[in-house]
C-alpha positions in Angstrom: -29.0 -79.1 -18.9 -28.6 -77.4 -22.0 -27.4 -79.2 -25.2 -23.6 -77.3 -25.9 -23.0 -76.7 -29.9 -20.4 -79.1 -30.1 -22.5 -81.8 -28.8 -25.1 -80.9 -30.7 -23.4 -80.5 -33.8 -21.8 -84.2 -33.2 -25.2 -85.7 -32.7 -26.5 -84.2 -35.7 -23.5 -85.2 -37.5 -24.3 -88.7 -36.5 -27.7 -88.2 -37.6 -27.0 -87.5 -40.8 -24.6 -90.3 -41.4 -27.6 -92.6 -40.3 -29.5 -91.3 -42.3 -27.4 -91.8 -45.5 -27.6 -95.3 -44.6 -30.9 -95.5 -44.2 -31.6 -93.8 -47.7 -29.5 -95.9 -49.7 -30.4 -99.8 -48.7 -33.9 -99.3 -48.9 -33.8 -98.6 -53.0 -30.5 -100.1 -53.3 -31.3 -103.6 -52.1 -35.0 -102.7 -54.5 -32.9 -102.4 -57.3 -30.8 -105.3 -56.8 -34.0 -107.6 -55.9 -36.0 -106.1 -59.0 -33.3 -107.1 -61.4 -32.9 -110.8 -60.0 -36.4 -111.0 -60.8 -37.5 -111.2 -56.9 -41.7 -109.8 -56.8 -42.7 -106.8 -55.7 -44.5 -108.5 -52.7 -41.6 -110.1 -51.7 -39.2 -106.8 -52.1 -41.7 -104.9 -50.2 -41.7 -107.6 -47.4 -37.7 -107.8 -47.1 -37.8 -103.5 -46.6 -40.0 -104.7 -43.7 -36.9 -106.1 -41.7 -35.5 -103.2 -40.8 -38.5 -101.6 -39.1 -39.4 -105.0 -37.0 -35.9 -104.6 -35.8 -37.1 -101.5 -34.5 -40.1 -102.8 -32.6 -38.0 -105.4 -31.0 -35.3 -103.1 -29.7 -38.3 -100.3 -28.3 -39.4 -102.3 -25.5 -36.2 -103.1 -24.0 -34.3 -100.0 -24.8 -35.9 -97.2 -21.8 -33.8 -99.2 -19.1 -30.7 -99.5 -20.8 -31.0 -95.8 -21.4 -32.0 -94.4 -18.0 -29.1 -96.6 -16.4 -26.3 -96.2 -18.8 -26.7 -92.9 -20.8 -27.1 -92.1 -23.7 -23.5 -92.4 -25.1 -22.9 -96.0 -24.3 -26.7 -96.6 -26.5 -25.3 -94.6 -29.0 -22.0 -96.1 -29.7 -23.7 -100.1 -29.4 -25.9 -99.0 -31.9 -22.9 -97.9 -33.9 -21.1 -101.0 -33.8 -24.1 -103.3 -34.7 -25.1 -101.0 -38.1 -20.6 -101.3 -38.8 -21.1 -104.6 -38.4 -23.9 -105.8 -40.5 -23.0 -103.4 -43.4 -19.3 -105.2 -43.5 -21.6 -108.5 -43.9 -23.8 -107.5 -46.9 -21.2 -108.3 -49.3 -20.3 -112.0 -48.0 -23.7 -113.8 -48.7 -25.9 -112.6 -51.1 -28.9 -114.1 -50.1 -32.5 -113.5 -49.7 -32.7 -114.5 -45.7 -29.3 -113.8 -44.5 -30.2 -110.0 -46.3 -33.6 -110.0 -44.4 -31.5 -111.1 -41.1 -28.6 -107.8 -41.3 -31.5 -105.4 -42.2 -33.6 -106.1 -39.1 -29.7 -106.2 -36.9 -29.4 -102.5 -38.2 -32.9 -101.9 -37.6 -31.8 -102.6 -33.8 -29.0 -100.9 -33.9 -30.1 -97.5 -35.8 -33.3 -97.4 -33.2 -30.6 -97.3 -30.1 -28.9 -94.7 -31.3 -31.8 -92.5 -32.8 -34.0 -93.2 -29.8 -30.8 -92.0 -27.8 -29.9 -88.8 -29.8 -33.8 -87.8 -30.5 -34.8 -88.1 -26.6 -30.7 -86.2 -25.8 -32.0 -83.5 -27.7 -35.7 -83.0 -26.6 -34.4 -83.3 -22.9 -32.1 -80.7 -23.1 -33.7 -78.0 -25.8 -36.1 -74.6 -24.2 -39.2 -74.6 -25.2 -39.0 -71.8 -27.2 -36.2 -73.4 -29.3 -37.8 -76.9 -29.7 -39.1 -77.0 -32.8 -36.1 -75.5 -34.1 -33.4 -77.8 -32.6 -35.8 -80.7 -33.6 -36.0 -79.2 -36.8 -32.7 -79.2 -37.2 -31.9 -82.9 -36.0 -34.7 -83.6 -39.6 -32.7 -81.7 -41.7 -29.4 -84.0 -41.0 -31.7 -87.2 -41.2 -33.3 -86.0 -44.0 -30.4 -84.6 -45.5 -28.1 -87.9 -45.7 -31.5 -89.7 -46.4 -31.8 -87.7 -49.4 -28.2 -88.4 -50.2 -28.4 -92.1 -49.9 -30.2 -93.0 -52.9 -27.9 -91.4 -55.2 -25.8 -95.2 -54.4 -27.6 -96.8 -56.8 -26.1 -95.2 -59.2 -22.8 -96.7 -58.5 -24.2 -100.4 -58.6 -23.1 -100.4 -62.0 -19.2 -100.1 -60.8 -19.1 -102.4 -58.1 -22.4 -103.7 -56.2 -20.6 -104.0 -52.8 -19.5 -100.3 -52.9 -22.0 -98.5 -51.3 -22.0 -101.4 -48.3 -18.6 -100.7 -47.7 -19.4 -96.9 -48.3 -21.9 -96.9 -44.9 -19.5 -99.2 -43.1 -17.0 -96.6 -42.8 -18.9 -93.6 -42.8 -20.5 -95.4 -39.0 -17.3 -96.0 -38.2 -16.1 -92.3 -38.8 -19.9 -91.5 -36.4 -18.3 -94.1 -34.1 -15.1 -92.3 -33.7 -16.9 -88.7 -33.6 -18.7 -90.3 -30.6 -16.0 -91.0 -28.6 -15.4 -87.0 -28.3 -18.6 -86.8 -26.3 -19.3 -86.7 -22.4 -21.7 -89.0 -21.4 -25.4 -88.0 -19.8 -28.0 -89.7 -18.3 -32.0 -88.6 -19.1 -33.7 -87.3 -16.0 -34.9 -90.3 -13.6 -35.9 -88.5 -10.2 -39.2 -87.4 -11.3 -40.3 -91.6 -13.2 -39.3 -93.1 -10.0 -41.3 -90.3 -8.1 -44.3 -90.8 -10.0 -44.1 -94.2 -9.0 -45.4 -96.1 -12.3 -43.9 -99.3 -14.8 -42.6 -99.0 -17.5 -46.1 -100.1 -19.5 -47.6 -97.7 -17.2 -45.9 -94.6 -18.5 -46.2 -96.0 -22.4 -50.5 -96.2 -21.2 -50.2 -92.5 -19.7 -48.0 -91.1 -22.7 -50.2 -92.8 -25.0 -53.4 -91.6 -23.6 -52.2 -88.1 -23.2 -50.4 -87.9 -26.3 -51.8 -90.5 -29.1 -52.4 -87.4 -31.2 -48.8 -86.8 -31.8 -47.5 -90.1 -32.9 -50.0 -90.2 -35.9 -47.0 -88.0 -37.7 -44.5 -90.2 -37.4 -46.8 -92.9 -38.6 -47.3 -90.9 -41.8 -43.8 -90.4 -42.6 -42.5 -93.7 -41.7 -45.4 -94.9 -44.0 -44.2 -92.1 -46.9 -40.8 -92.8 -46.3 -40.9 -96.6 -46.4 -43.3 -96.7 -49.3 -41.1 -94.1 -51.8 -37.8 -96.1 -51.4 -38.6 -98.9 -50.8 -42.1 -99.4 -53.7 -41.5 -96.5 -56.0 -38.1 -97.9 -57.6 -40.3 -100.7 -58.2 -43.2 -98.8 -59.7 -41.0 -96.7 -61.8 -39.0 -99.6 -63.4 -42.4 -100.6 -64.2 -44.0 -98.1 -65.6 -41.1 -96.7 -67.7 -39.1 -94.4 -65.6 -35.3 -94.5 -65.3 -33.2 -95.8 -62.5 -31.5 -92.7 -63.4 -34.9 -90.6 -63.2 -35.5 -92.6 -59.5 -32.0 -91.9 -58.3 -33.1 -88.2 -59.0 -37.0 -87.9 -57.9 -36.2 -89.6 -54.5 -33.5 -86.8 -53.7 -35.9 -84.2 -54.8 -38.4 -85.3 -52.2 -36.0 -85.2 -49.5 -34.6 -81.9 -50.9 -37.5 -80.2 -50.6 -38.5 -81.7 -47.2 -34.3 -79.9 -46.1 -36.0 -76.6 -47.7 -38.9 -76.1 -45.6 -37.8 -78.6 -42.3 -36.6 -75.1 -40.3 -39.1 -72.7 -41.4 -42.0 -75.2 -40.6 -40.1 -75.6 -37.5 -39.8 -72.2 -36.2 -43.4 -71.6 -37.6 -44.8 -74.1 -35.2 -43.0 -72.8 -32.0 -44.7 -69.4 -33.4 -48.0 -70.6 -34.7 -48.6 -73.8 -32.5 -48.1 -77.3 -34.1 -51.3 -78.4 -35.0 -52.1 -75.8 -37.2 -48.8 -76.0 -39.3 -49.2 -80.0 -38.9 -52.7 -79.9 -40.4 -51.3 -77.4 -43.3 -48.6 -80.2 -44.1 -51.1 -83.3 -44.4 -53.6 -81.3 -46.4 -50.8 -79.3 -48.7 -49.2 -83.1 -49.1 -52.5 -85.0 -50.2 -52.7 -82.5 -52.6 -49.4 -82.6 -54.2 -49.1 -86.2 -54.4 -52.6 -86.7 -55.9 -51.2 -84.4 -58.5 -48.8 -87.1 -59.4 -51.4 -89.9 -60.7 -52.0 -87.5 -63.7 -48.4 -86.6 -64.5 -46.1 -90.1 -63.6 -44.8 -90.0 -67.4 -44.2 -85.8 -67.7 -40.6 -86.4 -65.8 -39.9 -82.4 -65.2 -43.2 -82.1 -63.6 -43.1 -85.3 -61.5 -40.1 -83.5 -60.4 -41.3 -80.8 -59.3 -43.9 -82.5 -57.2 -41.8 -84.7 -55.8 -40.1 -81.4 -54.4 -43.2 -79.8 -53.3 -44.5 -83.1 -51.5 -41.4 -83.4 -49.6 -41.5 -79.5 -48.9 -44.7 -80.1 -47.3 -44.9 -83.6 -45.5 -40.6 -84.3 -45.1 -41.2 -82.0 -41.7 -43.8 -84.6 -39.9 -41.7 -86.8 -37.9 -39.9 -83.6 -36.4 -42.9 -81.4 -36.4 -44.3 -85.0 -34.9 -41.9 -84.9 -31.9 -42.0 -81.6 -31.2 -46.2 -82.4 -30.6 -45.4 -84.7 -28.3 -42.5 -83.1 -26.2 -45.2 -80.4 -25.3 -48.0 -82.5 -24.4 -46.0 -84.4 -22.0 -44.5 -83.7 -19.3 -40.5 -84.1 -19.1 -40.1 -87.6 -17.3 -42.4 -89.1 -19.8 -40.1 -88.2 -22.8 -37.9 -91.6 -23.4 -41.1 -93.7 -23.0 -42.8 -91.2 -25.8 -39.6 -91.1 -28.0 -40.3 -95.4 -27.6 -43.9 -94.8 -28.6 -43.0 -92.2 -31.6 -40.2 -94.8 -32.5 -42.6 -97.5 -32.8 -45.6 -95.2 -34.5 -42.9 -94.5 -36.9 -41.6 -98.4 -37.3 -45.6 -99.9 -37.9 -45.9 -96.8 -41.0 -42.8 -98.0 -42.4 -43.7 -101.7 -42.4 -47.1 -100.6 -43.8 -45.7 -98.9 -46.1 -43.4 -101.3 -48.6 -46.5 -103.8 -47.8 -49.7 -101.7 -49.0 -47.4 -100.1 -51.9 -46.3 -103.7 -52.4 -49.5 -104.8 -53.1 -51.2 -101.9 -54.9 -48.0 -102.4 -57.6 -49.2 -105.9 -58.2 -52.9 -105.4 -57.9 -53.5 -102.1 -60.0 -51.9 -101.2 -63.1 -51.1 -97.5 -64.0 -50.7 -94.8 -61.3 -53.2 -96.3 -58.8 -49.6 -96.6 -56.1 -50.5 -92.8 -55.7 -54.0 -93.6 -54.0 -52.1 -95.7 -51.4 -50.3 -92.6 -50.5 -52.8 -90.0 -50.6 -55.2 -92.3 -48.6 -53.3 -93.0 -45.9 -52.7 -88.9 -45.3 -56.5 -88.6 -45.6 -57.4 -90.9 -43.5 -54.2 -89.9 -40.5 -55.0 -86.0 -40.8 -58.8 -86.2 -39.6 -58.0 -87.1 -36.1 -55.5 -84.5 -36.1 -58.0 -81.9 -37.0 -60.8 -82.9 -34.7 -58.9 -84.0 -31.6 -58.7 -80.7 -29.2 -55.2 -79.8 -28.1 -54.2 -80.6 -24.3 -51.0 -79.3 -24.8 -52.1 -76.2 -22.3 -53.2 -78.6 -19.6 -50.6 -80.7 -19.5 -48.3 -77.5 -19.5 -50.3 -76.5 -16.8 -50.4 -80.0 -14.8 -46.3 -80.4 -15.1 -45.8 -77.1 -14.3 
């Protein structure tokens, strides 16, 4: 069934909501940690919570999905992030923070798991990567937006809690508008398999593709969640944070689309290998210029121009190398792919902020997309056999 623009403009919507969340308590509570003296170690460990929430909810969240639909996912996972945003402001501490980040961590993986595997169910081929592309721009878009909260610490600290509690609430009511839909189950129970059994099939056919999300769950993670902490301590301005991390997200809203339709033209590994490479080189352009503010900010723009697009470009990979049944177990796998990068992230930048002085939080960075790009490079496509085997 194809995805009607209302529905798809109200899924979107939601997206973007969540992602405005998402954007603004990674470097808000960073802030708020780093000037109550908490360590960087620590501060990258409590950014952690929300991505192990994540992992928790992927194992247990196909069933619920294929039974119920995809609205009733949605809307739980609405309630839960409402919730624990209303809570921030009651108890400020340490644990009881941790606790509410990894609750929203379940909550936003129901209903990005839902909408993500809604859309790449129900979008042509041909209009995949754009759809997709699309769905990164809203994420990216309120993501972007998010870290701008910070800036309104200094007015009240329990604003911007209160600020995502009722913009969930006005995704929760959008919501409501929509006709529920179930993902396509004749062809799983046909094919006869567990639920493990799909992940070992989707995982063996499709590894390849969850690499991307890995890298920007990593990039994601480690720029809000480590870089207010590197700036603040190498001289940069929460001001100058509050406008760098925007940029990065800016320029991943820029290119998201074109990247997008390029890869339903070009093929995705090409335009995915482009990305990693054109990313390594503009962050490693950083390490020499983390004190020339104009310039750091323009290659915060052109990193995110390049490697913003992964997790799309990322799903798009792995809706054609699998056949159509398989898609909620592989929106699990990208979910968790995404989830371990983003724990990895805060961790390893974390720990190369208390290990190395000067710029060396760059290397952690450009390493990892080094090191994730090769296997992309020398791994030959099966996206034509699989195309060919589901056909």
């Amino acid at each position: 069934m194809q995805l009607s623009t209302y529905r798809f403009s109200v899924l979107v919507s939601i997206v973007f909501i969540s992602g405005f969340a998402q954007g603004m308590l990674l470097p808000l509570i960073a802030v708020i940690f780093e000037q109550n003296g908490t360590s960087a170690s620590l501060n990258g460990f409590h950014a952690t919570a929300l991505y192990i929430g994540i992992l928790i909810a992927s194992p247990f969240i196909e069933k619920p999905l294929r039974k119920l639909g995809y609205k009733p996912l949605i809307m739980s996972g609405l309630l839960a992030v409402i919730l624990c945003f209303s809570l921030f402001p009651i108890w400020k501490v340490f644990w009881f923070w941790f606790v509410l980040r990894l609750l929203i961590g379940i909550g936003d993986h129901m209903l990005h798991f839902s909408t993500q595997t809604w859309i790449t169910s129900n979008s042509p081929e041909n209009k995949r990567g754009r759809n997709i592309s699309v769905y990164g721009i809203a994420f990216g878009a309120g993501f972007g937006i998010g870290p701008l909260m910070t800036k309104i610490l200094e007015v009240n600290e329990n604003l911007p809690f209160w600020l995502a509690a009722g913009l969930c609430l006005i995704s929760f009511i959008l919501m409501t508008s929509i006709r529920n839909e179930k993902p396509e189950t004749e062809s799983a129970r046909m094919a006869g398999v567990t639920a493990f059994s799909r992940y070992k099939d989707v995982f063996k056919i499709a590894w390849v593709s969850l690499l991307p999300p890995f890298a920007y769950g990593f990039l994601e993670a480690t720029l809000h969640g480590s870089f207010p902490v590197f700036a603040l301590r190498n001289g940069i301005s929460l001001d100058w944070v509050a406008v760098l991390l925007p940029a990065f997200v800016l320029g991943s809203l820029v290119f998201q689309l074109p990247l997008g339709v390029l890869s339903d033209k070009y093929g995705r590994k090409p335009i995915l290998i482009f990305s990693f490479v054109s990313g390594f080189f503009s962050f490693l352009a950083t390490y020499w210029t983390i004190h020339s503010f104009w310039v750091l900010l323009g290659l915060f723009f052109f990193s995110g121009m390049f490697v913003g697009s992964m997790f799309s470009l990322g799903i798009a990979y792995m809706s054609d190398l699998l056949p159509k049944y398989h898609l909620p177990a592989g929106n699990i796998l990208a979910g968790i792919s995404f989830s371990i990068g983003s724990m990895a992230g805060p961790l390893i930048g974390g720990s190369f902020i208390s290990w190395f002085k000067g710029g060396a939080f760059v290397f952690a960075i450009c390493g990892m997309l080094f090191i994730l790009c090769l296997p992309i490079i020398f791994t030959k496509s099966r996206t034509s056999a699989v195309q060919t085997k589901t056909a």
